[in-house]
Every structure is written in C-alpha cells, then in structure tokens.
ChimeraX commands (.cxc) that place a marker at each C-alpha (Angstrom):
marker #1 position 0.00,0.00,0.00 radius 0.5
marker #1 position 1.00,3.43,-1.04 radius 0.5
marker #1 position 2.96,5.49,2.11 radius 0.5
marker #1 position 0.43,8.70,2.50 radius 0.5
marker #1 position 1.41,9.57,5.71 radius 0.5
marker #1 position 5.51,10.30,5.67 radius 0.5
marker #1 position 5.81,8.16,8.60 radius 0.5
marker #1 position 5.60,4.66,7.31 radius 0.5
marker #1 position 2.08,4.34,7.90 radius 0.5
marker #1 position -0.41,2.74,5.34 radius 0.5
marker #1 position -3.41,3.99,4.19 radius 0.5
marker #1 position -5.54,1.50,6.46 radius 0.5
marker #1 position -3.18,1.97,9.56 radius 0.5
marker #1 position -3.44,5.82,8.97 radius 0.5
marker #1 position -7.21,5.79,8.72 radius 0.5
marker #1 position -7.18,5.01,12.64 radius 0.5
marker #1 position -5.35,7.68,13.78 radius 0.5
marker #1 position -6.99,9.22,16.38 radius 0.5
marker #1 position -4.84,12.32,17.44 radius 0.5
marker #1 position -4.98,15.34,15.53 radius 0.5
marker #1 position -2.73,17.98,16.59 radius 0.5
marker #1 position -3.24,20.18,13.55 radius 0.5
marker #1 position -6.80,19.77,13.12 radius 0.5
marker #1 position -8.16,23.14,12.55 radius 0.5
marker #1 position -5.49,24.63,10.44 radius 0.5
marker #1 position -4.89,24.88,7.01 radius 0.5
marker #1 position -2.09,24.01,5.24 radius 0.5
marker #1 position -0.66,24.76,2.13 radius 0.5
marker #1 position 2.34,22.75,0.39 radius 0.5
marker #1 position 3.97,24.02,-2.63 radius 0.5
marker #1 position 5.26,21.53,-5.22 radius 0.5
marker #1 position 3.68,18.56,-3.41 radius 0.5
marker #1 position 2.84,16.50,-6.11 radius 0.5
marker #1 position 5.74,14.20,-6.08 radius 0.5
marker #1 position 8.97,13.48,-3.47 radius 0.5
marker #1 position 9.44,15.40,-0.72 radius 0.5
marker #1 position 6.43,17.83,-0.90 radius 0.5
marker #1 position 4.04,14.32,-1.64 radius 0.5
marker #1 position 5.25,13.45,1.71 radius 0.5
marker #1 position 4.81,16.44,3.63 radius 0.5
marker #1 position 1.38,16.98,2.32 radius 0.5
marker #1 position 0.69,13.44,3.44 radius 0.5
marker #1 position 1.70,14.08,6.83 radius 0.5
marker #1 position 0.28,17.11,7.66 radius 0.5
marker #1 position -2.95,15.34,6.97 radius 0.5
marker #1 position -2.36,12.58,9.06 radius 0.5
marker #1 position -2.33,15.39,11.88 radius 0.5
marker #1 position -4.93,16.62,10.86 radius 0.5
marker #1 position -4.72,19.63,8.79 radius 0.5
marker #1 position -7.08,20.64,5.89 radius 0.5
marker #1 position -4.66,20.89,3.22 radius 0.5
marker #1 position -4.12,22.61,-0.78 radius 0.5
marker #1 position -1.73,21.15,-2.76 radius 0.5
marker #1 position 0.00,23.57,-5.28 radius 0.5
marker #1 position 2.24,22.30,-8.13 radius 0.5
marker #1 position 2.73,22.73,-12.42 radius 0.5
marker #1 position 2.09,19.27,-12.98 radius 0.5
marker #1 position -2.20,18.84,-12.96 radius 0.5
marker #1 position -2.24,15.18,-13.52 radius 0.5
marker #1 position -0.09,14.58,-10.86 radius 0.5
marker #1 position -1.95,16.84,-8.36 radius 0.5
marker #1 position -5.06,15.20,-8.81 radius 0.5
marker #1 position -3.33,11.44,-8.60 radius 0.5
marker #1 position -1.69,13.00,-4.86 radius 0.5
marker #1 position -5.10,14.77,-4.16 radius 0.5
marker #1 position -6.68,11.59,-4.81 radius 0.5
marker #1 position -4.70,9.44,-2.62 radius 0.5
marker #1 position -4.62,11.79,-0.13 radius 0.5
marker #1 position -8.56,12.33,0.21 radius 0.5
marker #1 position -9.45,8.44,0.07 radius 0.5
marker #1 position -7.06,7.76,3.19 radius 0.5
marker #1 position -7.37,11.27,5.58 radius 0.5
marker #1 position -11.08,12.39,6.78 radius 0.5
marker #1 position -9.73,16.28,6.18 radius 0.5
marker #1 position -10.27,18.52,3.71 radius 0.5
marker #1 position -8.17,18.53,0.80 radius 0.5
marker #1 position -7.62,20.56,-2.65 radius 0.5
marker #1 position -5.30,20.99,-5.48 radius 0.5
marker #1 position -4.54,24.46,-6.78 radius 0.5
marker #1 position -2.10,24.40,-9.87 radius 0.5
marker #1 position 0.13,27.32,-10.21 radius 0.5
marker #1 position 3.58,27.88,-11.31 radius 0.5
marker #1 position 4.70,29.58,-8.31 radius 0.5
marker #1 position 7.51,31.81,-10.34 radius 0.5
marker #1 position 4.09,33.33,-11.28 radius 0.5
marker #1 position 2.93,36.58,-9.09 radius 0.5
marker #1 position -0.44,36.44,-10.47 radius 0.5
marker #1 position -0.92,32.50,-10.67 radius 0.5
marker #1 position 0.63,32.48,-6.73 radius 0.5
marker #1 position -2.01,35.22,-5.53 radius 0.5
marker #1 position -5.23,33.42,-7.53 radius 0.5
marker #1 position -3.88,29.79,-5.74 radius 0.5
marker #1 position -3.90,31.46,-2.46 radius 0.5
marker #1 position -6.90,32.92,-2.53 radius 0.5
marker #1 position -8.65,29.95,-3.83 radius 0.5
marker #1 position -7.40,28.32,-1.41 radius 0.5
marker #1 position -8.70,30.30,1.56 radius 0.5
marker #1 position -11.92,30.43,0.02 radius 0.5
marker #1 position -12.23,26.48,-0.17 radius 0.5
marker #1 position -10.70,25.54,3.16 radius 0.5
marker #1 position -10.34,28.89,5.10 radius 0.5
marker #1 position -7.64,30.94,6.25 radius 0.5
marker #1 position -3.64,29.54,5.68 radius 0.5
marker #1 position -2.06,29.12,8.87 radius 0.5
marker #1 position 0.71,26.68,7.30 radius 0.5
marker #1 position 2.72,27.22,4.12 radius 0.5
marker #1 position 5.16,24.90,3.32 radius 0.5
marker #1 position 7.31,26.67,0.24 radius 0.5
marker #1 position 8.80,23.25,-0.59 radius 0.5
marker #1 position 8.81,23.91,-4.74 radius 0.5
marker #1 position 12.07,24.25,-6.14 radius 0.5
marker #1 position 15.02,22.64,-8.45 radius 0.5
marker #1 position 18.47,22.17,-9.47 radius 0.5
marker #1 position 20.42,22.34,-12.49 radius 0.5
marker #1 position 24.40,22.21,-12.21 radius 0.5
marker #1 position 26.45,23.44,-14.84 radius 0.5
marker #1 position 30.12,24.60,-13.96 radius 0.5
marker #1 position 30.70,28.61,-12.83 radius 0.5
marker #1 position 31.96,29.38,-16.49 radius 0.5
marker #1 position 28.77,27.76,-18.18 radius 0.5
marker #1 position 26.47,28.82,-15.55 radius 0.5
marker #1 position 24.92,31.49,-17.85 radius 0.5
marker #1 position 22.19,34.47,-16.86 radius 0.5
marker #1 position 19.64,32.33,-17.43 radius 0.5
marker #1 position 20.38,29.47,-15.56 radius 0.5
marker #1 position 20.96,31.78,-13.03 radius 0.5
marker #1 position 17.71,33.75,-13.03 radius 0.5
marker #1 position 15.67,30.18,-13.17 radius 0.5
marker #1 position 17.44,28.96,-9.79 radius 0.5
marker #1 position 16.98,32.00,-8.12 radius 0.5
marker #1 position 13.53,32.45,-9.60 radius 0.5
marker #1 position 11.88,29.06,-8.46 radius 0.5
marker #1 position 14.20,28.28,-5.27 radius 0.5
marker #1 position 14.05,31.39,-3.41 radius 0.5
marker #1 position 11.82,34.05,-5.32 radius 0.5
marker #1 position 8.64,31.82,-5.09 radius 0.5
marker #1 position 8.92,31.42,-1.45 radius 0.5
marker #1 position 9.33,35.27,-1.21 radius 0.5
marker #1 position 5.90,35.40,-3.46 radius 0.5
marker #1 position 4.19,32.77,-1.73 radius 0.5
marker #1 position 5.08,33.86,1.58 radius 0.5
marker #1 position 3.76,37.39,0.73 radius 0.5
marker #1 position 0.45,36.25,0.31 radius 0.5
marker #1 position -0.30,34.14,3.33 radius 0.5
marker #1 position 2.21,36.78,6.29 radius 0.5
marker #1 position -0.58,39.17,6.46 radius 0.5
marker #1 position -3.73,36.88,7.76 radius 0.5
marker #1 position -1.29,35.00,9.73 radius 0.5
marker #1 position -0.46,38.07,11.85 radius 0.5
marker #1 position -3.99,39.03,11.90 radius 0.5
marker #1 position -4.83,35.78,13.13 radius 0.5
marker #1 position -2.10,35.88,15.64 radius 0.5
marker #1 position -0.54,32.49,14.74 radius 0.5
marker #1 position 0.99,30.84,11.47 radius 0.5
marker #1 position 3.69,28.18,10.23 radius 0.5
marker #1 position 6.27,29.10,7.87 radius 0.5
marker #1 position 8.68,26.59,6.73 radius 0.5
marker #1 position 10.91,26.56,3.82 radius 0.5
marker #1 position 12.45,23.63,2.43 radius 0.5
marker #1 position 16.17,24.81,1.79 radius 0.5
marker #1 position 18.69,21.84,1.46 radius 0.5
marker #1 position 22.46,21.36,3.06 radius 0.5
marker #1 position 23.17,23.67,-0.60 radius 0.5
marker #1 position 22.08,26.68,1.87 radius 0.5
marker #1 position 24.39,25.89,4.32 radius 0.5
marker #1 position 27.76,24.93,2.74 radius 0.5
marker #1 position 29.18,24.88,-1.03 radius 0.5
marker #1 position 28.90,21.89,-3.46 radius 0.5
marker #1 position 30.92,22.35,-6.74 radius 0.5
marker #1 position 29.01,22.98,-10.21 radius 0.5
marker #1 position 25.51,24.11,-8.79 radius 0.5
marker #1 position 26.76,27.44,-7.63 radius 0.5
marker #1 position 23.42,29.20,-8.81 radius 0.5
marker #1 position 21.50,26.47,-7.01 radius 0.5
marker #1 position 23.55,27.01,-3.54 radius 0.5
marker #1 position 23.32,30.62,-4.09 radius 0.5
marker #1 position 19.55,30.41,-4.26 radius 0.5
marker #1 position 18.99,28.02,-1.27 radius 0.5
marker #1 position 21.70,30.05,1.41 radius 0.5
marker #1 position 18.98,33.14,0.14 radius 0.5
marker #1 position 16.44,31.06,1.75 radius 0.5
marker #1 position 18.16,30.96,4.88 radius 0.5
marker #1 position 18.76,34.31,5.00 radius 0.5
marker #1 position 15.22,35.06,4.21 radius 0.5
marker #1 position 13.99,32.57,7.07 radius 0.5
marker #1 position 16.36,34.37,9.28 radius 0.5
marker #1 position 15.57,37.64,8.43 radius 0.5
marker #1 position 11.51,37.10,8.81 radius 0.5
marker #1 position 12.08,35.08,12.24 radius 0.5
marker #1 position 12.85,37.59,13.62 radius 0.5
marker #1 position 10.37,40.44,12.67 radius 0.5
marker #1 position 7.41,38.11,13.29 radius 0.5
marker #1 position 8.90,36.30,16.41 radius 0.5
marker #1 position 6.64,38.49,18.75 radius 0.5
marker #1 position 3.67,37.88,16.54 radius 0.5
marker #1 position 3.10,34.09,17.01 radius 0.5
marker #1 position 4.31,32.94,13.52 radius 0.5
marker #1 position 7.16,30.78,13.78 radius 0.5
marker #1 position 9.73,31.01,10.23 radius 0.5
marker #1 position 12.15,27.99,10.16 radius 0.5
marker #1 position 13.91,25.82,7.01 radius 0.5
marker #1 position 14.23,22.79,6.67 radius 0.5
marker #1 position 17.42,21.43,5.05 radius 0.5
marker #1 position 17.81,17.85,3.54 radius 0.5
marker #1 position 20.99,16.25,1.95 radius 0.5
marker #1 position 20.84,14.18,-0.88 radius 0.5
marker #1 position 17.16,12.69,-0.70 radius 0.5
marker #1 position 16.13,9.35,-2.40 radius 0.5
marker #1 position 13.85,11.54,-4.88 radius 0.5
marker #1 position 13.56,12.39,-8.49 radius 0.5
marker #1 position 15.97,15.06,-8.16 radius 0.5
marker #1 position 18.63,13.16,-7.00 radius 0.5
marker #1 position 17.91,10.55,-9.80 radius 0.5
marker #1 position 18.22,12.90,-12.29 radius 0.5
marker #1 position 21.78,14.36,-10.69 radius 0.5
marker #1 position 22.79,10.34,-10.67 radius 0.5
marker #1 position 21.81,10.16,-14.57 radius 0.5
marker #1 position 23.84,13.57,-14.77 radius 0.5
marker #1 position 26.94,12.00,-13.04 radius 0.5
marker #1 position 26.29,8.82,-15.27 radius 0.5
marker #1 position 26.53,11.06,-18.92 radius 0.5
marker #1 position 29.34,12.95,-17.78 radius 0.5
marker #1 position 31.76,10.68,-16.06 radius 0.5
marker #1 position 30.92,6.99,-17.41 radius 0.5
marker #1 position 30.14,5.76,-14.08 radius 0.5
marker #1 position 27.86,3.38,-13.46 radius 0.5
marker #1 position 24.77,4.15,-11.67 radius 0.5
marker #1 position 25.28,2.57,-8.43 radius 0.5
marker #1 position 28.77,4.12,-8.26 radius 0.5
marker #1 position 26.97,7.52,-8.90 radius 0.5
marker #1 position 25.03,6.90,-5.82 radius 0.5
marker #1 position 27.22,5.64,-3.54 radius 0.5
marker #1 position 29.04,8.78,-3.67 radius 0.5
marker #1 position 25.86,10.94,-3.27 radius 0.5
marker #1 position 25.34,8.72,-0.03 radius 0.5
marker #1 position 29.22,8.75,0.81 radius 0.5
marker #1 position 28.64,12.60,1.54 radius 0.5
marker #1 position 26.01,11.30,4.59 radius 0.5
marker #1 position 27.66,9.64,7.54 radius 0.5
marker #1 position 25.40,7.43,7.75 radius 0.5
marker #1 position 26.39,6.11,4.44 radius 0.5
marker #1 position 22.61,6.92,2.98 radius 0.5
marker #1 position 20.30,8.76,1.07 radius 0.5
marker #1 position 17.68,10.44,3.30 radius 0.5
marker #1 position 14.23,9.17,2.64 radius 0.5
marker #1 position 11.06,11.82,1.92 radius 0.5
marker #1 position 9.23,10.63,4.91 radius 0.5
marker #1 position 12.18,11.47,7.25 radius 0.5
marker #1 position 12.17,15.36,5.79 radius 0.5
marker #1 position 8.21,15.13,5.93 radius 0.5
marker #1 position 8.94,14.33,9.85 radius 0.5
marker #1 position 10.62,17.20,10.47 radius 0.5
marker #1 position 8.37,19.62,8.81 radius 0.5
marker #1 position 5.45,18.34,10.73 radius 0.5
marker #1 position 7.29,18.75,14.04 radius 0.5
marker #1 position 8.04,22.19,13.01 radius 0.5
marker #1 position 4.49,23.26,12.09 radius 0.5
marker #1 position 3.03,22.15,15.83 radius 0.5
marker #1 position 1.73,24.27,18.33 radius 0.5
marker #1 position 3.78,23.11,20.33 radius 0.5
marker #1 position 6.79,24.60,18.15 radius 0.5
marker #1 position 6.40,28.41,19.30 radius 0.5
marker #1 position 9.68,28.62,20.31 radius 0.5
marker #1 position 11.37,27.18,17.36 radius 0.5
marker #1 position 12.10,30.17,15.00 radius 0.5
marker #1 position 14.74,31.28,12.87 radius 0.5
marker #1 position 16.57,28.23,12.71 radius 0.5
marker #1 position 17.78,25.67,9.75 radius 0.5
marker #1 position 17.41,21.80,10.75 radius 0.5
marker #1 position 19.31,19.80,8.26 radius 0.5
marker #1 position 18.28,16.30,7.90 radius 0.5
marker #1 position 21.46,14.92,6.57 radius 0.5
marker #1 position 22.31,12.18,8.67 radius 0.5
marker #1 position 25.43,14.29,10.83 radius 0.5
marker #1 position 26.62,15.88,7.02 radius 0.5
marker #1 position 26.31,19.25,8.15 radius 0.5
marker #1 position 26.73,20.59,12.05 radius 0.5
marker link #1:1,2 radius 0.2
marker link #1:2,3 radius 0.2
marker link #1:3,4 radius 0.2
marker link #1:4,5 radius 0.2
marker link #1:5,6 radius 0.2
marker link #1:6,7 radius 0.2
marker link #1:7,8 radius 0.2
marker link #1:8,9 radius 0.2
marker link #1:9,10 radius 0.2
marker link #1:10,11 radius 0.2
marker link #1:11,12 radius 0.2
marker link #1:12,13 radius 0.2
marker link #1:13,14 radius 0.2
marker link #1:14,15 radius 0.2
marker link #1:15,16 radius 0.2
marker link #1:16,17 radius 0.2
marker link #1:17,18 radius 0.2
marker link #1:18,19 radius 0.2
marker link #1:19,20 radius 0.2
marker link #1:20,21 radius 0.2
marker link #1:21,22 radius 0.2
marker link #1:22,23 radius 0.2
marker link #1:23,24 radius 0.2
marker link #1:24,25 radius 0.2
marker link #1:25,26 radius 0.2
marker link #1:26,27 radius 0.2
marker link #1:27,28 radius 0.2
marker link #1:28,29 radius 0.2
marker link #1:29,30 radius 0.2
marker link #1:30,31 radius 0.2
marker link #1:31,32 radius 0.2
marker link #1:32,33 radius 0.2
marker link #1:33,34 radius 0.2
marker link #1:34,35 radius 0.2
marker link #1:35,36 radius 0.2
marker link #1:36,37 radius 0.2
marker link #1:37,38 radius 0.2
marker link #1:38,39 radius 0.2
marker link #1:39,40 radius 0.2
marker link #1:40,41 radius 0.2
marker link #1:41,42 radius 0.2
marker link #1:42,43 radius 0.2
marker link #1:43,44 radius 0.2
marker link #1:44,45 radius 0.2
marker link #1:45,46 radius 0.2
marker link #1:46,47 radius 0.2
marker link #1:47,48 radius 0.2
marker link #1:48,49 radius 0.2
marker link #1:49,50 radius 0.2
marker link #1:50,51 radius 0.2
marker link #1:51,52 radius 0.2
marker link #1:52,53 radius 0.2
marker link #1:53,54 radius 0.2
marker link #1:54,55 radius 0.2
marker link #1:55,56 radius 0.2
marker link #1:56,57 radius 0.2
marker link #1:57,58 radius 0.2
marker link #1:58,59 radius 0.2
marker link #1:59,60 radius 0.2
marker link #1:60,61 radius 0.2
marker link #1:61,62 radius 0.2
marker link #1:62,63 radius 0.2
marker link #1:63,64 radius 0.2
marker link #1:64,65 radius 0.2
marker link #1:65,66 radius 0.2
marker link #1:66,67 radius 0.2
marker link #1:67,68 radius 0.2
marker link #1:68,69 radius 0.2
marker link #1:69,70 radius 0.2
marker link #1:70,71 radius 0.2
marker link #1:71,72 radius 0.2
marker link #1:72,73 radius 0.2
marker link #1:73,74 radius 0.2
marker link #1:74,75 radius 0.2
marker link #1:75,76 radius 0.2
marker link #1:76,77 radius 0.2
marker link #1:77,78 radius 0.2
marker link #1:78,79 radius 0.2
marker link #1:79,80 radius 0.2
marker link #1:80,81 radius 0.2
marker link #1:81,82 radius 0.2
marker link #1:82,83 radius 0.2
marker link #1:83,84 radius 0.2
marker link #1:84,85 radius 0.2
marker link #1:85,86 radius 0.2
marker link #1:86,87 radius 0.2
marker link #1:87,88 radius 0.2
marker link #1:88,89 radius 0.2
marker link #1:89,90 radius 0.2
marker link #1:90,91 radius 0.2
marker link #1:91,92 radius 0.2
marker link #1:92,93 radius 0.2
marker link #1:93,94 radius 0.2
marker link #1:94,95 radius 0.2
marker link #1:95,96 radius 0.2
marker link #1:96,97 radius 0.2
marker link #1:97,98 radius 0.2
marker link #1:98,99 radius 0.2
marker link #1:99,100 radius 0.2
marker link #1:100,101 radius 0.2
marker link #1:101,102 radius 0.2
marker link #1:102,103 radius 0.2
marker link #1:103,104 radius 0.2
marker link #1:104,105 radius 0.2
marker link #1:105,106 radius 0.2
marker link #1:106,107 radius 0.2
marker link #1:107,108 radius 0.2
marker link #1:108,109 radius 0.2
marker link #1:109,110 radius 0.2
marker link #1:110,111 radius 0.2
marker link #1:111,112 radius 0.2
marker link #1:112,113 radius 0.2
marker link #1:113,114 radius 0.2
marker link #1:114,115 radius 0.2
marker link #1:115,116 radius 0.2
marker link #1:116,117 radius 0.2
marker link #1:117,118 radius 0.2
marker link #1:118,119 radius 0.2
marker link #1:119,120 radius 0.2
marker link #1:120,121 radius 0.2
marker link #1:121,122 radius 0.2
marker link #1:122,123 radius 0.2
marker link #1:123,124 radius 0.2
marker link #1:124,125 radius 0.2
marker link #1:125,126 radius 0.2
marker link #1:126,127 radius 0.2
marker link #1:127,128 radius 0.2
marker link #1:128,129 radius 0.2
marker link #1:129,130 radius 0.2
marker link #1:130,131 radius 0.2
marker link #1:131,132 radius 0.2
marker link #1:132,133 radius 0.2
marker link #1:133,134 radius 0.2
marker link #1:134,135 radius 0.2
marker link #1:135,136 radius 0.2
marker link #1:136,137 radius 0.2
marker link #1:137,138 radius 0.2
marker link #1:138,139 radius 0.2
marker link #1:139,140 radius 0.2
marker link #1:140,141 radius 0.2
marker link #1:141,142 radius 0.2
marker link #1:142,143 radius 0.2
marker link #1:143,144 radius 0.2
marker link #1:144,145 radius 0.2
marker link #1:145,146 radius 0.2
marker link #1:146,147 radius 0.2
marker link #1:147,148 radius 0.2
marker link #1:148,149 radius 0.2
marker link #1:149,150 radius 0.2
marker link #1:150,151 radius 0.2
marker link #1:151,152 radius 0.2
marker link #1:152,153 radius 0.2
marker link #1:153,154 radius 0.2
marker link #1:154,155 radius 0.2
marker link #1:155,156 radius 0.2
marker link #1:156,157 radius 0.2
marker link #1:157,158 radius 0.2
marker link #1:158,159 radius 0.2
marker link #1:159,160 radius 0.2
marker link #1:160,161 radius 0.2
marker link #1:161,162 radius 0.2
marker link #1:162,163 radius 0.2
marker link #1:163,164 radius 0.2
marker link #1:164,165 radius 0.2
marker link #1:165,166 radius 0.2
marker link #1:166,167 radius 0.2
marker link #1:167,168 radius 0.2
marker link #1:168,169 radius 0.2
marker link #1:169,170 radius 0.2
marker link #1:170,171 radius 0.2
marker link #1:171,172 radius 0.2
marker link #1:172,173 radius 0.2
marker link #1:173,174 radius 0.2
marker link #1:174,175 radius 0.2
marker link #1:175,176 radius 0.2
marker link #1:176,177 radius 0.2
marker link #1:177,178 radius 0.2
marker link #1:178,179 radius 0.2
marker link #1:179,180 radius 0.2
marker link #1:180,181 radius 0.2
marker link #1:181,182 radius 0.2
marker link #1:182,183 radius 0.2
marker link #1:183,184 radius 0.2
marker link #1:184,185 radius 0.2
marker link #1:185,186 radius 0.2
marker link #1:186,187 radius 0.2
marker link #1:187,188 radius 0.2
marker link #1:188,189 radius 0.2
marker link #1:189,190 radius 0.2
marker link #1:190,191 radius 0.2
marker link #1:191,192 radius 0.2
marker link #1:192,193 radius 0.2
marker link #1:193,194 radius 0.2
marker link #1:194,195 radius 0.2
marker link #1:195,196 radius 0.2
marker link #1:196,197 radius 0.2
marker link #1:197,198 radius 0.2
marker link #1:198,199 radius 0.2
marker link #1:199,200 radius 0.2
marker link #1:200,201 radius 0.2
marker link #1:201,202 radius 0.2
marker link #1:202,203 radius 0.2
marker link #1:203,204 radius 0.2
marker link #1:204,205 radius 0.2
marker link #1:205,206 radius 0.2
marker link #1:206,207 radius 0.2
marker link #1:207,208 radius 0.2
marker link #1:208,209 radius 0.2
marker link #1:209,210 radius 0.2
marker link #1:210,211 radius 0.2
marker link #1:211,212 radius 0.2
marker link #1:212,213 radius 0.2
marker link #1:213,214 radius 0.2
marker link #1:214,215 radius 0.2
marker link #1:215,216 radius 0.2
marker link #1:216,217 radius 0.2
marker link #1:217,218 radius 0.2
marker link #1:218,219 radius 0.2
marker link #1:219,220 radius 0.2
marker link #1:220,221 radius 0.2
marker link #1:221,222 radius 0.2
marker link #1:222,223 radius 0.2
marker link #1:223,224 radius 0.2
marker link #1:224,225 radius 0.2
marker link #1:225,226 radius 0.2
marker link #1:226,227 radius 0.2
marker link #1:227,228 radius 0.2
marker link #1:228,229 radius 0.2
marker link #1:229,230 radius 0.2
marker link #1:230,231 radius 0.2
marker link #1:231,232 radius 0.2
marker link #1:232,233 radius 0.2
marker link #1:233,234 radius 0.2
marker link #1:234,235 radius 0.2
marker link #1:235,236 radius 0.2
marker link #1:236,237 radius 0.2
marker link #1:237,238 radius 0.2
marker link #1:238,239 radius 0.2
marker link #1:239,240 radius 0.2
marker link #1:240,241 radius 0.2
marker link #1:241,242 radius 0.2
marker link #1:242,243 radius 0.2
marker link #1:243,244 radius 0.2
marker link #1:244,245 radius 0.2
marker link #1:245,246 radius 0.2
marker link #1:246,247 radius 0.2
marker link #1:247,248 radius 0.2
marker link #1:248,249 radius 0.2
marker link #1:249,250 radius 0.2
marker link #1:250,251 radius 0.2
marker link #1:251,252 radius 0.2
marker link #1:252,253 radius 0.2
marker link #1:253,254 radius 0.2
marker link #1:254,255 radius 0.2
marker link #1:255,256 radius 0.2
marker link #1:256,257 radius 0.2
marker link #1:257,258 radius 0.2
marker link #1:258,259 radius 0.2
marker link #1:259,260 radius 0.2
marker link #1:260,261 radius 0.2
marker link #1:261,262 radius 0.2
marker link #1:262,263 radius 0.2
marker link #1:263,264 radius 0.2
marker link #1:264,265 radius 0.2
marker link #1:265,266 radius 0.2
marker link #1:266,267 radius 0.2
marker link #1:267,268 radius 0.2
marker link #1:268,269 radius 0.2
marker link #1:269,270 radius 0.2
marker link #1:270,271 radius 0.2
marker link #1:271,272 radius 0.2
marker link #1:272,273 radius 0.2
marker link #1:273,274 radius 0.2
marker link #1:274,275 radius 0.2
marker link #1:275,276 radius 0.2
marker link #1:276,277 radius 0.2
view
C-alpha cells in the first residue's frame, strides 16, 4: 500500500489515527505533487490539517489529491500554479482560503536544481534557480504573512537543502539560491517572532527523490560511471552512508508546524544524517 502519511504508515493503519494535533489549520504545500512535498502533504494530513496542494504538474496533483482524500477524513484541494508566477501564486492562495479557510501553514517546498560549472552557468540558468528556489517562497510567503499576523498564529517553513548551508561544486546558482532562503527565514524570524508565527527551514541532503535521480543520470553522462557508483558517492557525503528518505524530511516539517513549536524560530534543521553541524 502506497505510504500517504511520511511516517511509514499505510493507508488503512493511517485511517485510525486518532490524534490530531493540527486539526483546525490549514495548510498549504507548494510543489507537493511528487517526493518530498508528496510526503509532507501526506503528513500534515495525518495530523490533521485541511490541506491545498499547489504544483505545475495537474495530472499529478489530482493522482496525490486523490490518494490523499481516500485515506485522511480532512479537507483537501489541489490548486495548480507555477509559483515563479505573481499572479498564478495570488489566484492559488486565494482559492485556497476560500475552499478551506484561512492559511495558517505554508510549506514553500517547490524548487530545483540544475548544475552546470561557474563558467557555463549562464544568466539564465541563473535567473531560473533564483527564480523558483528562493523568489517563489518570497511570493508565496507574501500572500499568506498578512492573515497569519492578523490571526495571531501561522507556520512558515521553507524547504532549503544542506546547498544553503555549505558549497557543493558545479551548482553554484542552485547554492546561491537556497543560502537566500536561509537568509530570508532568518531575516523574517525575527520580525514576526513576537507575533506568534514561527519562520524555520528545513534542510535535507541528498534525498532518495527524483531530483537526485536525475543528478545520478547527470553524473552517469558525464563521467561513465555506473549508476550505483553515482550513488554511492551521493550517499558517501552522509555519515550514515545513505540517502535520506522523503518521509524522514516530511517528519521534520510536521514537528516544526506544531503548536507546540512556538519557540522554534529562525533556525535551519538539516536532515542529513550528521553531514552538516
């Protein structure tokens, strides 16, 4: 049976969960039709949340949206949007809180990489990192801040990656992008840390996900390496000699977006197995 919960959980074991620590809030997930934000959204249910699921890809929205609604009793939505798009992000959001009420969760999860070398990294591979790895959150973000402080509580996590908190070589623009989100999360703790909305990042290594598949294939083309020796060193770079799984991310997300989180602001959690400290 299909994982819906990020915890390891099955759709029939999940259906009994009794405890809903988010139930009342709304939550919205950016790019959680697939990996990482797939299993965030699926958490967040389990607790409880109502939930809208933003993403490009509308096919694979409604397959998540889908799952999701036939295993959690909540209510749940997709919203496609290219979030590089101000006017696409503000029509999602407001569709959004019309359908399930007021956001007082946004998970800016979207985002990709490309890597290129510093001499081939062009302007416009460097406008598209920046553009859907840090300016989206900005836009997204934007949108939900102002009923959040009205409310006088909200949830703000951004999914930045170990890239945002030291170098790799040949994604510069990528790196460059995700240490932005950090600063951003840093900068926003701390003028809404009196307010009741908590701003925090979440940063995973190398994640068993399509992205890292696709950096694997990339390693493969380039090098002549097989594809098992690609991975190995992606998981060498862990000390636990791994690749993180979505679920474990999902985990911390969920811990983050708690009531029981208020005093967890500002910071970036990497969930690299002990790669970054």
């Amino acid at each position: 049976m299909t994982d819906l919960s990020g915890t390891g959980t099955t759709a029939s074991g999940a259906a009994d969960a009794r405890d809903a620590p988010l139930g009342g809030q709304h939550a919205v997930v950016t790019g959680g039709s697939r990996g990482i934000g797939a299993a965030i959204a699926g958490r967040l249910a389990a607790l409880g949340a109502s939930l809208t699921v933003i993403g490009r890809d509308r096919q694979a929205l409604r397959h998540v949206v889908s799952d999701l609604s036939r295993t959690f009793g909540t209510p749940i939505g997709p919203e496609p949007a290219d979030v590089t798009q101000p006017d696409q992000v503000r029509a999602a959001m407001e569709a959004a809180a019309g359908s399930r009420g007021p956001i007082s969760i946004l998970v800016n999860n979207a985002g990709t990489g490309k890597s290129a070398p510093f001499r081939r990294t062009d302007r416009a591979l460097w406008d598209e990192m920046l553009e859907l790895n840090l300016t989206s959150a900005y836009m997204c973000t934007r949108e939900v801040l102002p009923g959040m402080i009205e409310a006088g509580f909200g949830r703000i996590i951004n999914i930045a990656s170990t890239a945002g908190l030291k170098g790799y070589p040949y994604v510069t623009a990528y790196c460059a992008a995700k240490h932005g989100m950090i600063g951003l999360t840093r900068a926003l703790a701390l003028e809404t840390a009196r307010q009741n909305v908590t701003v925090n990042a979440v940063c995973p290594g190398y994640t068993e996900t399509e992205l890292t598949t696709r950096t694997i294939d990339n390693i493969v083309s380039k090098t002549g390496r097989s594809a098992d020796d690609a991975m190995a060193e992606l998981a060498a770079l862990n000390p636990q000699k791994r690749l993180v799984q979505p679920r474990e991310v999902a985990e911390a997300v969920a811990w983050l977006a708690l009531p029981g989180s208020a005093a967890i602001t500002g910071q970036a959690v990497a969930v690299a197995g002990g790669e970054v400290m």
